[in-house]
N, C-alpha and C positions, 0 to 999 in steps of 0.2 A: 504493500500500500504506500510505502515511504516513497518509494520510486517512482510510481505513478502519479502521486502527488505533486514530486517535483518537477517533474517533465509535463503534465496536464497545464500547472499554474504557468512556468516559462514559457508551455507551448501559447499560450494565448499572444505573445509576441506577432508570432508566425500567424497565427489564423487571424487577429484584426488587421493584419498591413496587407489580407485582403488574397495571402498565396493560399493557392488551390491546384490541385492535379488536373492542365489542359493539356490542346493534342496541339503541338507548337507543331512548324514544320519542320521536318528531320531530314537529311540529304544523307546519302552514304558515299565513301569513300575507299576506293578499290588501292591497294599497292600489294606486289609482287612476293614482298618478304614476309605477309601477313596471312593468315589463314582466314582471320574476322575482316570484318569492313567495318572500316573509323564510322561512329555516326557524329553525326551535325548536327545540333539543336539549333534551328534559327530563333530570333527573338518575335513575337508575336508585332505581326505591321513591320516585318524585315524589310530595309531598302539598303541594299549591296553600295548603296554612293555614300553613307553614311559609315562612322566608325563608331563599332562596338566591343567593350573589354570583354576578354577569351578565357575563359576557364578550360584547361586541358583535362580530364578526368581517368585516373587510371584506376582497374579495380584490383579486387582481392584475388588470391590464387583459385583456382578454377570459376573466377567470371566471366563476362561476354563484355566486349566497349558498352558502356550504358550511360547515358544522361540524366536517368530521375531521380539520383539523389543530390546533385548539385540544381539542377532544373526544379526541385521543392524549394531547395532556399535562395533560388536568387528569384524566385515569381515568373511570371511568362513573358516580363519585358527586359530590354535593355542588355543582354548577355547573350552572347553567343558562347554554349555549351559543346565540348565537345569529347566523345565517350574514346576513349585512348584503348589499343590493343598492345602489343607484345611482341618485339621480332621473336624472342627466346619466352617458350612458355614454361611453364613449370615453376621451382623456387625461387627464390629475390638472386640474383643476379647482380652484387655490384663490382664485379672486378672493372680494371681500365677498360676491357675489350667487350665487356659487356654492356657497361655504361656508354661508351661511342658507338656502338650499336644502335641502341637505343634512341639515342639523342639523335642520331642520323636522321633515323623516322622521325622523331619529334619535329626538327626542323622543316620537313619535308610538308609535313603536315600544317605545321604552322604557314608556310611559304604558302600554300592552298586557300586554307583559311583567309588570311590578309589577302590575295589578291583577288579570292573570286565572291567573298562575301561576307569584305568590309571590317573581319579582325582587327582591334588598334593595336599596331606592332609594339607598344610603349605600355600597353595594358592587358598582359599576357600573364596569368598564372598558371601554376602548377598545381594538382590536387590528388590526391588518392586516398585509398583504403588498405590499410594492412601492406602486401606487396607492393600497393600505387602510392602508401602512405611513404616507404622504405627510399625508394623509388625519387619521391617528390622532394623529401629531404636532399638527396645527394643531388637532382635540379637545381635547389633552393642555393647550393655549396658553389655550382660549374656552371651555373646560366647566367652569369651578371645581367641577361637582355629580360628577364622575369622581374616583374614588377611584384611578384610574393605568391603565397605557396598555401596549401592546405595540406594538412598531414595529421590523417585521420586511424587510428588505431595502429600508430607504427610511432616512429621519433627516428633521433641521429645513432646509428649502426655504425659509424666512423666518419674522421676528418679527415675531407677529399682534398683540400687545400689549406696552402697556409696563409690567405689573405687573411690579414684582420680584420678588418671591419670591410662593411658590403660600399661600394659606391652610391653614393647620395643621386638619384635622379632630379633633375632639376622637374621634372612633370610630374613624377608622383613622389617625389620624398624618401623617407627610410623604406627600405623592404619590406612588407607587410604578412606576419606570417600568422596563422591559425592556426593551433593545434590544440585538438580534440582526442581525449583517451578515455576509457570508463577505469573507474575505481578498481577491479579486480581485474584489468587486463595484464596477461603476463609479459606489456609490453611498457607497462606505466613507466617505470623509472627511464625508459629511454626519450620517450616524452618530455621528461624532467630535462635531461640533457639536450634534449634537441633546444628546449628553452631557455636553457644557458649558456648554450653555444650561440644561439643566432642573438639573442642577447646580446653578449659579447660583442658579438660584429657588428653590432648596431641596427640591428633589423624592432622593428616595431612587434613584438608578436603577443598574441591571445592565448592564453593556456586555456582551456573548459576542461572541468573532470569531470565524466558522469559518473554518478553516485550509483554503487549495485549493479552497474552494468560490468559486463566483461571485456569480450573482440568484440563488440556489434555497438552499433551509432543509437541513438534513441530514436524511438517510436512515437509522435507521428516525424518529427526532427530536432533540430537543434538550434532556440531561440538566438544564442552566442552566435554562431555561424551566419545567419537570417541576417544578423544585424551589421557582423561585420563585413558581408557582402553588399548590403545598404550602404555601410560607409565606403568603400573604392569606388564608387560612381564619384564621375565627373561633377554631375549638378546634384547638389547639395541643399537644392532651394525646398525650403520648410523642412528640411530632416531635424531638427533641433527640437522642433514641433511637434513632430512626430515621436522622437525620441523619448519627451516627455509626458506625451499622450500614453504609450505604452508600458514607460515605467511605474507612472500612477498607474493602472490597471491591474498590474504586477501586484505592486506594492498593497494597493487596497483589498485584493482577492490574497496573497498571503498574509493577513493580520487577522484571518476571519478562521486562521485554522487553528489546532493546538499548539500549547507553544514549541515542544520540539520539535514539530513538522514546520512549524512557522519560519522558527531557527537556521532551519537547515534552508528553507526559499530563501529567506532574506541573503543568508550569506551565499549563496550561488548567485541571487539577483548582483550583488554589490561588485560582482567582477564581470558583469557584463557589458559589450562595446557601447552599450547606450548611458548606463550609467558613468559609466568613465568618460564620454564624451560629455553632457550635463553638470560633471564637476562637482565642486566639494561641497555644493548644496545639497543633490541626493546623497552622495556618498554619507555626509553627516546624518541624516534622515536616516537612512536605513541604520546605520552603525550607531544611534542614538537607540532603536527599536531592537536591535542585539541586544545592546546593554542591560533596556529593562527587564529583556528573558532572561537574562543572565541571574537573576532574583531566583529564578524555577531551579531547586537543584539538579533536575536532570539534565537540563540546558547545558548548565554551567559544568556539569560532572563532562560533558559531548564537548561545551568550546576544550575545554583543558587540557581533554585527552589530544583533540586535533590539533592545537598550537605543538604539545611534546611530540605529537606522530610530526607533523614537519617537520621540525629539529632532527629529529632522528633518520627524515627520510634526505633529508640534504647533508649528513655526515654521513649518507648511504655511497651518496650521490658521489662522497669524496675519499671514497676510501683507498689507501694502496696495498693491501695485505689482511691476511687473514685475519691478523688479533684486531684489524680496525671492523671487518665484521663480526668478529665474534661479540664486541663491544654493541654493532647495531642489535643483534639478536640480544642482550643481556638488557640495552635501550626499549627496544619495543615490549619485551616479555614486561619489563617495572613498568609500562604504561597499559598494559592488560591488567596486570594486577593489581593498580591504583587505581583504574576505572572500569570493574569489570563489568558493567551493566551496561556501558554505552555502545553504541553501536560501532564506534570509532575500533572498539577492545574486539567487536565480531571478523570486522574488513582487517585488521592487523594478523591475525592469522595466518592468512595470505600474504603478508610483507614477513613473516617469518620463514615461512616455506620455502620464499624466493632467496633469501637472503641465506638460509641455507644449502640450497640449492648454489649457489654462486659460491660456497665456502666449500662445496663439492668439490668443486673447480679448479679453484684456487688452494684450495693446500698442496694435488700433487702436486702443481704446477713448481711451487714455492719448495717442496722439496728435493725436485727435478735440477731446480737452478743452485738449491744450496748444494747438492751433492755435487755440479759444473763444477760451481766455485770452489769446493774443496778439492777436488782433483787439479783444479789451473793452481791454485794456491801450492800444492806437493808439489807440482812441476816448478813452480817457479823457486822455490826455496832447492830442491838437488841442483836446480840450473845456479840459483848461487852458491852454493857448496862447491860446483865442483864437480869433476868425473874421480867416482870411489877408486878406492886403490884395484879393488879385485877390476874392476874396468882397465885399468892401468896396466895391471899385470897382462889381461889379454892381448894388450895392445903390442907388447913386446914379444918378438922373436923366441919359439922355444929353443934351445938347443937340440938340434936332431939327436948327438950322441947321445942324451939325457934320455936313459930308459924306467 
């Protein structure tokens, strides 16, 4: 019911700005190296003279190219949607020869897109699910022409480059990235890195967690995503307006529930692209309406536990060696056992599992490299010693008469 709740109340974002499931025009697309045909989603009153920003879509391992779930959240206007296949099918693929593969088609595609209907070459994203999520990341790293990226049940798997920070476009600004993961997906904490990495390099980016969900996006969709494809459009006229139409609604339909249900909306609402755009007047609003649940000890027992599960999950995030996890599993077990009622204490389970799962890993690995090291270490110290006498002896001529 928690779940439902929270995604029912956000979803009202998406259902009042009016998006619904229509039959836009779809175009296909034939190339050589592909088994599938690329589809097209045109924007609803498509005119090819005009330019429109390009969502590229790649899906999960055994999908087909498909458009409806990018095509749910940006509405039926203004985007051209386009469902992405695979030269190489099967598992994520990111070596160098795989990725220039890949990108090959990418380009080719895009090249299509912009000149036969109207792509803006300067407002091209990248997006995927799981594999397209993997995928879209390593884009986000080797495209500097992508103006930002969705990356939806996957994160950063490795640094493809060592730029620092992304190039500033003078037309759209920082890199703009979304990433979306559910609360028990066994891909969270790479999420977390992908958000610290593009961070770093100066990209603009959106974390959303769904709460109880696992690999799969929520049902009917996801108000965050809705809203920050709202924000990449060029015209911008009344969105402020709107922004604040939908977060009262929000706000008013979450105050009418119990408080820990209520709890849990407000602080999902308080990081979404609308309130962060509206500023530190809703922000204070809603984080005033925490505070007073914060009175309810179950509340309060749920914020506590999640502030220490943070902490614990970003010294996850930083760990170099086994005793730095052993430490996160001794972390997260004291915050089960300080709040064992909270639901924070039920979802931590699964950050135990994973984390020892990862100390699986990591200890041969660690004792692989110590027993290297001991053996360079023996070599190096005979190497200064010296060659032994009984070597020495070999080295000398025996006397043949000597029987």
């Amino acid at each position: 019911m928690h779940q439902s709740l929270i995604i029912s109340f956000l979803a009202l974002f998406s259902t009042l700005t009016g998006l619904c499931v229509v039959q836009e025009k779809e175009v296909s697309l034939s190339f050589p190296e592909l088994q599938d045909k690329i589809v097209v989603s045109l924007p609803e009153g498509h005119d090819p003279q005009k330019r429109y920003p390009v969502v590229f879509f790649y899906h999960g391992l055994g999908g087909q190219p498909d458009t409806s779930l990018i095509r749910f959240h940006t509405g039926p206007k203004d985007w051209i949607v386009v469902g992405m296949g695979y030269v190489k099918s099967g598992r994520t693929d990111l070596s160098t020869d795989g990725l220039a593969r890949e990108m090959a088609l990418f380009h080719k595609v895009k090249k299509q897109v912009v000149e036969k209907y109207g792509g803006n070459i300067r407002e091209c994203y990248a997006a995927g699910f799981s594999k397209g999520g993997w995928l879209t990341d390593a884009m986000l790293q080797t495209q500097p022409s992508l103006a930002g990226g969705i990356v939806l049940g996957a994160g950063k798997m490795m640094q493809f480059n060592q730029m620092k920070t992304y190039p500033q476009s003078k037309f759209s600004g920082k890199k703009a990235v979304f990433i979306g993961i559910g609360r028990s997906d066994a891909n969270y904490t790479f999420a977390y890195h992908a958000l610290l990495m593009h961070r770093k390099m100066g990209a603009a980016v959106t974390l959303e967690i769904w709460r109880d969900l696992g690999h799969s996006t929520p049902q009917p969709g996801s108000a965050g995503l809705e809203q920050w494809l709202r924000l990449r459009l060029s015209n911008k006229g009344g969105l402020k307006e709107l922004a604040e139409q939908k977060t009262k609604i929000a706000f008013d339909a979450a105050v009418k529930l119990p408080e820990l249900e209520q709890y849990f909306v407000l602080r999902d609402l308080s990081a979404t692209p609308y309130v962060k755009l509206l500023g530190e007047a809703w922000k204070k609003r809603i984080d005033a309406g925490i505070a007073i649940l914060k009175k309810d000890k179950k509340v309060l027992q749920e914020s506590l536990a999640y502030s220490k599960k943070q902490k614990a999950l970003f010294y996850e995030l930083k760990y170099r060696n086994s005793a730095d996890l052993e430490k996160v599993v001794g972390g997260y077990r004291s915050i089960q056992k300080s709040y064992p009622n909270s639901k924070e204490a039920v979802l931590m389970a699964k950050d135990i599992a994973r984390v020892e799962r990862l100390l699986e890993l990591v200890r041969p690995r660690e004792a692989e490299m110590k027993s290297k090291q001991a053996k360079k270490n023996k070599d190096k110290a005979n190497e200064a010693e010296g060659p032994s006498k009984e070597n020495d002896r070999d080295r000398i001529p025996r006397n043949p008469f000597n029987r």
